[in-house]
C-alpha positions as CSV (number, residue, x, y, z in Angstrom):
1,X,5.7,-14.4,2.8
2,X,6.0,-15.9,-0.6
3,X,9.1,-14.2,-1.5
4,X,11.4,-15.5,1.1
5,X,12.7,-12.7,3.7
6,X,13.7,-10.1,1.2
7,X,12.6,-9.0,-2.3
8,X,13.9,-6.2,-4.5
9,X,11.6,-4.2,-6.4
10,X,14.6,-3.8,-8.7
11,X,14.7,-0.2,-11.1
12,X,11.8,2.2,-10.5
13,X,11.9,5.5,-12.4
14,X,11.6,8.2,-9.7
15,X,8.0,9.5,-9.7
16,X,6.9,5.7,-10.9
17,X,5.6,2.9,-8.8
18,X,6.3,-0.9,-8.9
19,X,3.7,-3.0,-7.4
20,X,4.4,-6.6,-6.1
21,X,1.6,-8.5,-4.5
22,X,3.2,-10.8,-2.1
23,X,1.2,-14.0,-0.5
24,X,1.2,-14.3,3.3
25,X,0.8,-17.8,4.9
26,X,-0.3,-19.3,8.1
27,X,1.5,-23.2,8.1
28,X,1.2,-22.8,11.8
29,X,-1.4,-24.8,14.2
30,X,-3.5,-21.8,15.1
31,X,-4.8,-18.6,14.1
32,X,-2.6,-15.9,13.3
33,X,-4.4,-12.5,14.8
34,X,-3.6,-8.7,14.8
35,X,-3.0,-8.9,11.3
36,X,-2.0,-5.7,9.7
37,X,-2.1,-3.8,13.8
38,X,1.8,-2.6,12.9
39,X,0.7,-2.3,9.1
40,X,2.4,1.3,8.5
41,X,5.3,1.4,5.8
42,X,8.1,3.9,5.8
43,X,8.4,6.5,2.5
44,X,8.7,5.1,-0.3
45,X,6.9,2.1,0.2
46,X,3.2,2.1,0.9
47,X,0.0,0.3,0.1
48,X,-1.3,0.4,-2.9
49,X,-4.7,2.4,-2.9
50,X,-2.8,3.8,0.7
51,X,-4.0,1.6,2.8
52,X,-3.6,-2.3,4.4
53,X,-3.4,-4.9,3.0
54,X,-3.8,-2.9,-0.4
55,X,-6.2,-2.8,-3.1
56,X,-7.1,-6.4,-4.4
57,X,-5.1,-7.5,-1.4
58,X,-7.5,-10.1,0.6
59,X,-5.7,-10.3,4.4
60,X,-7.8,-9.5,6.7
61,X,-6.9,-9.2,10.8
62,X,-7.0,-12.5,11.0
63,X,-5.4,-15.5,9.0
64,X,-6.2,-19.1,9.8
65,X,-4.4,-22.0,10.4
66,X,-3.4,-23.4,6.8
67,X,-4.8,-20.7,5.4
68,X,-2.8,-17.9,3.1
69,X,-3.9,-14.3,1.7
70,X,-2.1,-11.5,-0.3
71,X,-1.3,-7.9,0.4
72,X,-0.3,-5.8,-2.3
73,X,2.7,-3.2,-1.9
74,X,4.0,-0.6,-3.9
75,X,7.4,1.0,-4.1
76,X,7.4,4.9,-5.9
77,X,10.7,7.0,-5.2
78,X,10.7,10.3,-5.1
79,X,14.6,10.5,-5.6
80,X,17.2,8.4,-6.4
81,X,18.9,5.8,-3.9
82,X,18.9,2.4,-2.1
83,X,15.7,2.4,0.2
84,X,14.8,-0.5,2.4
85,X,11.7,-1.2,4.6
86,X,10.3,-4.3,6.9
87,X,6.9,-5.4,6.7
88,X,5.8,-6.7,9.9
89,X,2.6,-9.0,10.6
C-alpha cells in the first residue's frame, strides 16, 4: 500500500468522515488473488459507499503481476479517542 504500513487519518470531528484513497500494488511475479475475501473493517473505519474496495476504488479480486489499483477508506468517529484497524489483502 502506497502509504507505507501505517497512515493516520489525523483529526476527524466526531460525526465527520476523512476519506483516504490508498493504492495497492502487485511488484510480485504472479497474480495476487482473493482480493478483498477478508475485506471487513472494524467501527470506525469502513468503505466508503459501505462496501470493498469503495466507491471510485478500482481493485478487483484479483491484481496482476506489476499491476496496482486503489481502494478508498473512510474513517467517521462516533466518539472521541485513538482508534486503530488493519487492512488485510
Amino acid at each position: 500500500i502506497d502509504s507505507g504500513p501505517t497512515y493516520d487519518f489525523g483529526t476527524v470531528t466526531v460525526n465527520s468522515a476523512g476519506t483516504r484513497v490508498f493504492t495497492v500494488s502487485n511488484s510480485g511475479g504472479v497474480a495476487a488473488t482473493a482480493l478483498g475475501d477478508n475485506a471487513a473493517l472494524a467501527t470506525p473505519f469502513n468503505y466508503v459507499g459501505g462496501s470493498y474496495p469503495g466507491t471510485g476504488g478500482t481493485c478487483g479480486i484479483t491484481l496482476s503481476a506489476g499491476f496496482s489499483c486503489t481502494i478508498n477508506l473512510e474513517f467517521a468517529p462516533v466518539g472521541s479517542g485513538a482508534f486503530v484497524d488493519t487492512v488485510v489483502l
